[in-house]
LOROBA-244352 format. One record per atom (N, C-alpha, C): x, z, y; residue in three letters. Coordinates in nm, 4 decimals, padded with zeros to 6 digits, always signed. Layout:
BEGIN
{rec {X, Z, Y}, 'ALA'}
...
END
This chain:
BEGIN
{rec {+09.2076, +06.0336, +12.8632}, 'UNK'}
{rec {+09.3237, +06.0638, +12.9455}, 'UNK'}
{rec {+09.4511, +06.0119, +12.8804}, 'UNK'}
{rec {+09.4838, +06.0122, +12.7328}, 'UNK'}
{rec {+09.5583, +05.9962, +12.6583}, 'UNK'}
{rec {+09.6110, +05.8720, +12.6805}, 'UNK'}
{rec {+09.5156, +05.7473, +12.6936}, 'UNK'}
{rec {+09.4839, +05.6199, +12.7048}, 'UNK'}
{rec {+09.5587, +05.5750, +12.8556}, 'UNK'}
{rec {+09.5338, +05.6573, +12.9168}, 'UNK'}
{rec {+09.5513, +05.6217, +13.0649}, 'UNK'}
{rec {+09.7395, +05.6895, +13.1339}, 'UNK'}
{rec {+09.7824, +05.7807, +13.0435}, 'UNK'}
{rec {+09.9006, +05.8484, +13.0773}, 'UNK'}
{rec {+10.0011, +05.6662, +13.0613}, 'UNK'}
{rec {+10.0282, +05.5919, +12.9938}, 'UNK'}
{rec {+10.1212, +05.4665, +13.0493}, 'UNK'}
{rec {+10.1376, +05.4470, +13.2067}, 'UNK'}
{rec {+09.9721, +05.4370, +13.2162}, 'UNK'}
{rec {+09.9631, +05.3962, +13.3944}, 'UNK'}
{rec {+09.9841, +05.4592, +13.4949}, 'UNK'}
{rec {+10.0330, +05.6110, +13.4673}, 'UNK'}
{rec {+10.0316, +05.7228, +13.5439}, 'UNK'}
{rec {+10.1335, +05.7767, +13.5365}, 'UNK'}
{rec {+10.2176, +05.7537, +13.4017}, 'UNK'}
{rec {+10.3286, +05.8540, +13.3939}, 'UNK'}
{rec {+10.4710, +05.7570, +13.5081}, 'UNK'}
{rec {+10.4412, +05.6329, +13.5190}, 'UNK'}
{rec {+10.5973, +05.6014, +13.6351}, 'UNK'}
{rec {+10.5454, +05.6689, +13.7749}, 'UNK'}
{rec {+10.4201, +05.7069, +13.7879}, 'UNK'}
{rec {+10.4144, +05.7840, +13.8912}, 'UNK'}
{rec {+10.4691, +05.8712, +13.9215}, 'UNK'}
{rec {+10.4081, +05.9787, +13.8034}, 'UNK'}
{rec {+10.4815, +06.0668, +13.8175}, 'UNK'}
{rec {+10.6421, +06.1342, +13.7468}, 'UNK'}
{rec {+10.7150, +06.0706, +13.6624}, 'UNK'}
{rec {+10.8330, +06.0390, +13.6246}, 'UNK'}
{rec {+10.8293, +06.0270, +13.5235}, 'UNK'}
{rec {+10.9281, +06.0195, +13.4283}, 'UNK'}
{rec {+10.9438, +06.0141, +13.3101}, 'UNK'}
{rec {+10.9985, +06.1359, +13.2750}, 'UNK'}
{rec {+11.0131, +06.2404, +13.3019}, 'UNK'}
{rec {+11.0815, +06.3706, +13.2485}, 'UNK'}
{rec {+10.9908, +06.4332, +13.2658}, 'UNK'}
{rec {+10.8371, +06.4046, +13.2621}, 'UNK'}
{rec {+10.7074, +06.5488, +13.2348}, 'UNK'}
{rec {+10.6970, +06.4722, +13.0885}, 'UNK'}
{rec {+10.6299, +06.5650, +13.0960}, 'UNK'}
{rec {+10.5468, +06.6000, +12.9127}, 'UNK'}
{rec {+10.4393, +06.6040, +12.9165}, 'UNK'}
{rec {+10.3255, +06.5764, +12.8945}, 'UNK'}
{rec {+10.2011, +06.6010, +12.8493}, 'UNK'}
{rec {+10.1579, +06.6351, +12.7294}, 'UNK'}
{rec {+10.0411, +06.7334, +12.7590}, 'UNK'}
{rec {+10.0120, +06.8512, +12.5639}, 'UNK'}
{rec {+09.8739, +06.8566, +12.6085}, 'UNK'}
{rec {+09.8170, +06.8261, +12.5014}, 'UNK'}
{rec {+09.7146, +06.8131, +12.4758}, 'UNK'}
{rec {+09.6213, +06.9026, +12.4036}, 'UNK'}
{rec {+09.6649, +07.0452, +12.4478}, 'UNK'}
{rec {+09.5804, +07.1816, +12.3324}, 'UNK'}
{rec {+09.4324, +07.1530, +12.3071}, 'UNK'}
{rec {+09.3720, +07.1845, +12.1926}, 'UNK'}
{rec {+09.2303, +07.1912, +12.1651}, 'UNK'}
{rec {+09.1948, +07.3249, +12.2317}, 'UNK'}
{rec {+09.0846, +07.2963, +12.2729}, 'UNK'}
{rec {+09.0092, +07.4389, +12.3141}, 'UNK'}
{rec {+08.9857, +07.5065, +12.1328}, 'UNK'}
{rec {+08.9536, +07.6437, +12.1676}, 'UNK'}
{rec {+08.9263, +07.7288, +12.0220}, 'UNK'}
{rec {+08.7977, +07.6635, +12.0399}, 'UNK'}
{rec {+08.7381, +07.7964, +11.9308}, 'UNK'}
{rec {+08.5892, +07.7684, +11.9235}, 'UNK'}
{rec {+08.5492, +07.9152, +11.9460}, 'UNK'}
{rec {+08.4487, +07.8731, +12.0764}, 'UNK'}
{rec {+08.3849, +08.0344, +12.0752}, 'UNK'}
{rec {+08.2379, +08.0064, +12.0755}, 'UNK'}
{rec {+08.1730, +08.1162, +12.1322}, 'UNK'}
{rec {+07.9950, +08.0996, +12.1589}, 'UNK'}
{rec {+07.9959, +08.0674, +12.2854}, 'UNK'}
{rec {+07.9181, +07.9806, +12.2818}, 'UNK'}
{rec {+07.8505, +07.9533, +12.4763}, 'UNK'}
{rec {+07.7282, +07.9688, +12.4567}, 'UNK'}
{rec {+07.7398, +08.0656, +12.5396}, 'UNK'}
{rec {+07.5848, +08.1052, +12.5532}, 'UNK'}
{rec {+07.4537, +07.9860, +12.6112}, 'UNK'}
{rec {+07.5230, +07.9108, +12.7266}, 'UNK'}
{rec {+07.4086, +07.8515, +12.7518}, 'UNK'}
{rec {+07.3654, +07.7144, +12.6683}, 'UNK'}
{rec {+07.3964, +07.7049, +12.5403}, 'UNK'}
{rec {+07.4126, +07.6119, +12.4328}, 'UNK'}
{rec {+07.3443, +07.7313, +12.3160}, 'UNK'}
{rec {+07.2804, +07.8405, +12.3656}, 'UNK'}
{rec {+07.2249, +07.9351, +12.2582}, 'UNK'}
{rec {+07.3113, +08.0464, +12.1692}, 'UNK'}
{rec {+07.4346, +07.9977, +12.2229}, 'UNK'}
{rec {+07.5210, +08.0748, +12.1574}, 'UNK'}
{rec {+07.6053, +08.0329, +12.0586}, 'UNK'}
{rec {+07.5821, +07.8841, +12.0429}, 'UNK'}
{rec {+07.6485, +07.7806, +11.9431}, 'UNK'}
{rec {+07.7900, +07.7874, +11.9363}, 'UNK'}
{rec {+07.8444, +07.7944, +11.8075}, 'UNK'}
{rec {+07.9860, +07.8184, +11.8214}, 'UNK'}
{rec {+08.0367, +07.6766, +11.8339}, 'UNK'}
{rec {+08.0960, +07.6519, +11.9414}, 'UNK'}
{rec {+08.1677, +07.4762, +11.9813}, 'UNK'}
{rec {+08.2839, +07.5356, +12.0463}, 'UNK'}
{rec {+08.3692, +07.3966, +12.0548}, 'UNK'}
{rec {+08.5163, +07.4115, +12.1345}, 'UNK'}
{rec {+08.5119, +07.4357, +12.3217}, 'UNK'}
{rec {+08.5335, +07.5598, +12.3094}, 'UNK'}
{rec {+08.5869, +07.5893, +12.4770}, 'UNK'}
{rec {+08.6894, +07.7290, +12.4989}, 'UNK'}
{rec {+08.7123, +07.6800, +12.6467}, 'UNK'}
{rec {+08.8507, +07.8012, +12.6583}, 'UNK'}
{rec {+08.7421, +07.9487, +12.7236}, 'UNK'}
{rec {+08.6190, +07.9456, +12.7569}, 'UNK'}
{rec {+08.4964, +08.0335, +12.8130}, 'UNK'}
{rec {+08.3919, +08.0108, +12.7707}, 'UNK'}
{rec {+08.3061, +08.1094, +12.7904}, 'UNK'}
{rec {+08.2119, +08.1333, +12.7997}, 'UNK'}
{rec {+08.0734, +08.0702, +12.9210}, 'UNK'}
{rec {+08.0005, +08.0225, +12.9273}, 'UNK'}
{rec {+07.9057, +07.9561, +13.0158}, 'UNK'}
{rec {+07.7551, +08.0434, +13.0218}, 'UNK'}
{rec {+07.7533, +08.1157, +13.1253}, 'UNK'}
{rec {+07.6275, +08.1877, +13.1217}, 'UNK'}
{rec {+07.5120, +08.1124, +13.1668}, 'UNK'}
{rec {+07.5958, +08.0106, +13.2957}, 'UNK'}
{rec {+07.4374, +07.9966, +13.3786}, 'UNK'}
{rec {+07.4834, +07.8291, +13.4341}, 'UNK'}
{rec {+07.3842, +07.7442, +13.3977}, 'UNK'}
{rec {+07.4078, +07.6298, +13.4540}, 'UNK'}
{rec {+07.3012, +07.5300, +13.5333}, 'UNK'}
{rec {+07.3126, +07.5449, +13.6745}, 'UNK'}
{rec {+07.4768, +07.4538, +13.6727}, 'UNK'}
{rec {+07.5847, +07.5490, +13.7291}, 'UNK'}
{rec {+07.6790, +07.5304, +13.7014}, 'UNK'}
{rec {+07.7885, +07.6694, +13.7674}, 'UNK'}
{rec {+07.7726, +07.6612, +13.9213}, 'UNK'}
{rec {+07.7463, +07.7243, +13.9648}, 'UNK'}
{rec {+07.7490, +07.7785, +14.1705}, 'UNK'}
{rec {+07.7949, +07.9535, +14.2080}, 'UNK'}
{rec {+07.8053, +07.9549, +14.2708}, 'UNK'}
{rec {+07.8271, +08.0800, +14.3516}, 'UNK'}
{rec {+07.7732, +08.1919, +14.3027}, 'UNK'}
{rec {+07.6683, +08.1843, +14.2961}, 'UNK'}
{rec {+07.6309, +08.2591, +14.1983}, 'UNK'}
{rec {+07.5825, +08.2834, +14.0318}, 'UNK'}
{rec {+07.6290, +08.2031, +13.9839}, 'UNK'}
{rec {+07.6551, +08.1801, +13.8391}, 'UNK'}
{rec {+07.7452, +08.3179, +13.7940}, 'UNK'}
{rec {+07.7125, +08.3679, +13.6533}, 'UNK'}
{rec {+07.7478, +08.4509, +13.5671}, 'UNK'}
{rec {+07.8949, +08.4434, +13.5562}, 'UNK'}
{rec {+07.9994, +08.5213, +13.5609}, 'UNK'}
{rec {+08.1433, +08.4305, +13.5029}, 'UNK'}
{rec {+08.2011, +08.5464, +13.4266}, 'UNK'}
{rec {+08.2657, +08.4338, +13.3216}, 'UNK'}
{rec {+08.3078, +08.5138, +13.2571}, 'UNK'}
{rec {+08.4624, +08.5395, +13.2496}, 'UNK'}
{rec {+08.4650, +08.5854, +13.3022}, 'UNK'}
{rec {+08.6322, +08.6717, +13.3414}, 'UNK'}
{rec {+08.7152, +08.7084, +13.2565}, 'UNK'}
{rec {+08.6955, +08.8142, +13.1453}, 'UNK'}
{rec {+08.7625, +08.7817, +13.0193}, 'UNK'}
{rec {+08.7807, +08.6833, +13.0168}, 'UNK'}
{rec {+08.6948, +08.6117, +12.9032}, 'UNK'}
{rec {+08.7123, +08.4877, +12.8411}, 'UNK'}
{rec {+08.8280, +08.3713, +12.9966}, 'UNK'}
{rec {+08.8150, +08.4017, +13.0703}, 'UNK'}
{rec {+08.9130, +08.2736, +13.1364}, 'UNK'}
{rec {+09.0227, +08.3651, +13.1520}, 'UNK'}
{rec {+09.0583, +08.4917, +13.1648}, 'UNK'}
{rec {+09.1749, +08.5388, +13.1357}, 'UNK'}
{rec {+09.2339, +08.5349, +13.0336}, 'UNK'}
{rec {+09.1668, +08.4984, +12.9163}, 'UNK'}
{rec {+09.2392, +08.4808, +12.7930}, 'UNK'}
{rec {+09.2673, +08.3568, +12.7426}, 'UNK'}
{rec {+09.1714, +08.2722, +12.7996}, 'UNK'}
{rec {+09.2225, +08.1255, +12.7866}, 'UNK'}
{rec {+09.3442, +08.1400, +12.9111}, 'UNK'}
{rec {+09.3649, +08.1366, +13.0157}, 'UNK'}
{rec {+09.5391, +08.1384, +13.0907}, 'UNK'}
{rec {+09.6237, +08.2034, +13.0092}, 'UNK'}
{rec {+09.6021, +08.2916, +12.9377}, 'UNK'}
{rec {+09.6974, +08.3474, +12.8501}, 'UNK'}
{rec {+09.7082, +08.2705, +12.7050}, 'UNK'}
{rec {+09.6329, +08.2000, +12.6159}, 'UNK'}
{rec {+09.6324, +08.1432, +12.5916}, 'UNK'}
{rec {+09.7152, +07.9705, +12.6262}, 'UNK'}
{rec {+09.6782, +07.9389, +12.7040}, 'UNK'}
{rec {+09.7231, +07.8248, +12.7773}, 'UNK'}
{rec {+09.8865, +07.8516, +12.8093}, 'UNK'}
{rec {+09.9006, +07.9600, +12.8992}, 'UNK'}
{rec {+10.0547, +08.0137, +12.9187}, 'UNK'}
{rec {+10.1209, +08.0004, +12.8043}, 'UNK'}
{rec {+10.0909, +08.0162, +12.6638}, 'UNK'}
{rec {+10.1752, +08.0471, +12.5159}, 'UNK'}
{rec {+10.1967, +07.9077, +12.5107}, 'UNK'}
{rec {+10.1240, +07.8301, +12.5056}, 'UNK'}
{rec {+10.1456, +07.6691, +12.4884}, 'UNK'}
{rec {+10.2441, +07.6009, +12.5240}, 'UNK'}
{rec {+10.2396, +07.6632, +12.7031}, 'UNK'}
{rec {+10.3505, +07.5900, +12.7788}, 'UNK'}
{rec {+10.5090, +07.6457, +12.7113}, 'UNK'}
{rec {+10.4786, +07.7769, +12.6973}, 'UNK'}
{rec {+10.6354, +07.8508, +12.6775}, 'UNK'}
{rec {+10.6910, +07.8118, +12.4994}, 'UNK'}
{rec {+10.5917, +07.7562, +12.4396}, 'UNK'}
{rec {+10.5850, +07.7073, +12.3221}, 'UNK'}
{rec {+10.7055, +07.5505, +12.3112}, 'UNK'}
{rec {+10.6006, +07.4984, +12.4311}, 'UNK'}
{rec {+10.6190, +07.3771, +12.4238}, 'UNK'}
{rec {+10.7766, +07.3814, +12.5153}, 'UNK'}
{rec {+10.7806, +07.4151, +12.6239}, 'UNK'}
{rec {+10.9427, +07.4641, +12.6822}, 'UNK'}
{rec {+11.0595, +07.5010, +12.5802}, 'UNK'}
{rec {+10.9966, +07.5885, +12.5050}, 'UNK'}
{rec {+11.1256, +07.6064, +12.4256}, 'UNK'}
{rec {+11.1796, +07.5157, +12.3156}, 'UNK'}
{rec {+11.0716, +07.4639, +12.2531}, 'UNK'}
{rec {+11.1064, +07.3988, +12.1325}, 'UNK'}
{rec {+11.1365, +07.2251, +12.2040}, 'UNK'}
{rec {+11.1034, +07.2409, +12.3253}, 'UNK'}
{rec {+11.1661, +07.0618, +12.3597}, 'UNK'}
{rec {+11.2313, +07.0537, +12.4556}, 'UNK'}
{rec {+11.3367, +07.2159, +12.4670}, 'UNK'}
{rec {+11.4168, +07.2273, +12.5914}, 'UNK'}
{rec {+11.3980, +07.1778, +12.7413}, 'UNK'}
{rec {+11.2475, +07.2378, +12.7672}, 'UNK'}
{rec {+11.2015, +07.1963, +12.9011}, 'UNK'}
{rec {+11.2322, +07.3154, +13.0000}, 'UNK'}
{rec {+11.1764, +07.2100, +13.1108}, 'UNK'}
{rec {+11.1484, +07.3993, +13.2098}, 'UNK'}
{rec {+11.0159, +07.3330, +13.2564}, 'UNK'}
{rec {+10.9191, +07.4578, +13.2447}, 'UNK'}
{rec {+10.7634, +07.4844, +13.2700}, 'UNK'}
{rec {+10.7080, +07.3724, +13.3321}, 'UNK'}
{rec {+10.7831, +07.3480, +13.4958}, 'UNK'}
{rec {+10.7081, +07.2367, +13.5424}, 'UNK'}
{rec {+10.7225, +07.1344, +13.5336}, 'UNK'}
{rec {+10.8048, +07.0793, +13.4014}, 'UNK'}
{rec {+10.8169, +06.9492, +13.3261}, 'UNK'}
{rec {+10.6527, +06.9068, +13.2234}, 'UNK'}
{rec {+10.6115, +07.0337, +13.2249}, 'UNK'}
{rec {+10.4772, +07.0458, +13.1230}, 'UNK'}
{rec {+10.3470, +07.0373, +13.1818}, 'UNK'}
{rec {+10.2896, +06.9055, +13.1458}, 'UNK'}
{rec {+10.1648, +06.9337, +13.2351}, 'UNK'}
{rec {+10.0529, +06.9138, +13.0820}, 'UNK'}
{rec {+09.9786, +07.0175, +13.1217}, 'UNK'}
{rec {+09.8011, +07.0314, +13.0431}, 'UNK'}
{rec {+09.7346, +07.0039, +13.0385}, 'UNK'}
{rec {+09.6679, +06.9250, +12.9621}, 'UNK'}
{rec {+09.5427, +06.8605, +12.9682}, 'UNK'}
{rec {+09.4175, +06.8799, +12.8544}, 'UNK'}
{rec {+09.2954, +06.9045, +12.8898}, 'UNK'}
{rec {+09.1932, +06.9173, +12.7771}, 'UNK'}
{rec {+09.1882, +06.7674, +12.7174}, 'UNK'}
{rec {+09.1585, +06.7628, +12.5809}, 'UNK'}
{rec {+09.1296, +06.6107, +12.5040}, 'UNK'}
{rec {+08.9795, +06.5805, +12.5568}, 'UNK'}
{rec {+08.9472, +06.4945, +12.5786}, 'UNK'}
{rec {+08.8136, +06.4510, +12.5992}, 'UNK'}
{rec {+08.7347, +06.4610, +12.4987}, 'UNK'}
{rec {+08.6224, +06.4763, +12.5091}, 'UNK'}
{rec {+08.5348, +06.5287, +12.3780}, 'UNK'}
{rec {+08.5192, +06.4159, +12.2921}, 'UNK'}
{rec {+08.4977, +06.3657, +12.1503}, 'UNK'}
{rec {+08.4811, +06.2268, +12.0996}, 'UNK'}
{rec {+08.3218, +06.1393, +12.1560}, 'UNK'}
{rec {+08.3837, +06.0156, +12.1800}, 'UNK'}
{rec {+08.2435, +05.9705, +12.1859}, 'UNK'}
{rec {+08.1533, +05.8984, +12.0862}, 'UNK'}
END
């Protein structure tokens, strides 16, 4: 994505920001419980309708995520919807 923001950002202006937070590291269960980088938890895959969810865990990643933005607002004198979020792509 990183790679590709030149070609995208006169689209969308030059006064956004893009941030690039790492996910933490928690357990995902459907990986055995392996501790790797994500903002949730994964019970059941492939995710559908009726898939497991985990509700905590994505309420605390938005809260999480929210600190970032208000992080990133204050210390580079933005306002919120100057800030857009993006996950890093995993390495290949």
């Amino acid at each position: 994505m990183q790679r590709n923001l030149p070609s995208i950002r006169p689209k969308l202006g030059m006064n956004v920001h893009y941030v690039f937070p790492p996910a933490p590291t928690v357990s995902i269960t459907i990986n055995g419980g392996m501790q790797m980088p994500g903002w949730f938890d994964l019970y059941d895959w492939p995710i559908g309708l009726n898939a497991r969810d985990d509700r905590d865990g994505k309420i605390a990643a938005a809260e999480q995520i929210e600190k970032v933005r208000l992080v990133c607002a204050l210390c580079a004198s933005l306002q919120l919807m100057q800030i857009i979020l993006l996950t890093p792509a995993a390495p290949k």
